[in-house]
C-alpha positions in Angstrom: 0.0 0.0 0.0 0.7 3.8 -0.8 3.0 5.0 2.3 3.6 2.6 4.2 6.4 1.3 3.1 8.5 3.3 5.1 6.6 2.2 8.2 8.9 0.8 11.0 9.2 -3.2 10.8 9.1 -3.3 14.1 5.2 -1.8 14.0 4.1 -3.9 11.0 1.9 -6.4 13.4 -1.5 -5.3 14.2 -0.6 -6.6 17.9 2.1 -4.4 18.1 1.0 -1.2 17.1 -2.0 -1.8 19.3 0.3 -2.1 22.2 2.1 0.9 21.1 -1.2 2.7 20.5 -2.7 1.9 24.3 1.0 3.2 25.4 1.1 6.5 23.9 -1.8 8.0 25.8 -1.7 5.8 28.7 1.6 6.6 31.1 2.1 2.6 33.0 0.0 0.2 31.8 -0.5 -3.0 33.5 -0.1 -6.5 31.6 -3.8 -7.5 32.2 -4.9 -4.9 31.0 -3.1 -5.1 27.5 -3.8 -8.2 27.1 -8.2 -7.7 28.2 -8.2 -4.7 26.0 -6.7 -6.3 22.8 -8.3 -9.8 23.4 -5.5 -11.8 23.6 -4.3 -14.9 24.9 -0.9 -14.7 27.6 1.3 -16.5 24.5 0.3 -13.7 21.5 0.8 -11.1 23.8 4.1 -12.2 25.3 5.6 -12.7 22.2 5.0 -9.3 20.8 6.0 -7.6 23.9 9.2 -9.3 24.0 9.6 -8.1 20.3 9.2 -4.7 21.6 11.4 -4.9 24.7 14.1 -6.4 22.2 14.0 -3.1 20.4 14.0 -1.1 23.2 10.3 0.8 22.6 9.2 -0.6 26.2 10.2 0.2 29.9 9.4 -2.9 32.1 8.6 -2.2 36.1 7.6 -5.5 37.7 6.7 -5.1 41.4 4.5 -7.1 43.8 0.8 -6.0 44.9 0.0 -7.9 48.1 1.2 -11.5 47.1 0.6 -11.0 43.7 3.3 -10.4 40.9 2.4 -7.4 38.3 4.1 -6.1 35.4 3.4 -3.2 33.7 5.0 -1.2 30.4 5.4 2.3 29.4 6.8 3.6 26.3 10.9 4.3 26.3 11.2 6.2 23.3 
């Protein structure tokens, strides 16, 4: 298609850019909540996240609530 074929590789998955898309206007977003707002299972989600982080576009901050482990991203760049 007409213009975008100078979009970033790294953006070319409708996952992705829906990640990055939640990101941009959200500051910390939590993994659940990725994952209920895109409809995805844990494994499509993981995978594209770990694409991202790869390339450097996420910042990671995994901390515990109570007993419970969260992770949540923000944007890096």
């Amino acid at each position: 298609m007409k213009g975008f074929d100078k979009l970033n590789k790294a953006f070319d998955s409708r996952v992705r850019l829906g990640v990055m898309s939640i990101l941009v206007v959200n500051d910390w977003v939590k993994y659940g909540d990725l994952k209920e707002r895109l409809s995805l299972t844990d494994g499509n989600l993981a995978s594209h996240i770990a694409s991202l982080e790869k390339l450097s576009y996420l910042e990671v901050r995994k901390e515990f609530v109570g007993k419970r482990p969260q992770t949540s991203y923000k944007i890096s760049k």
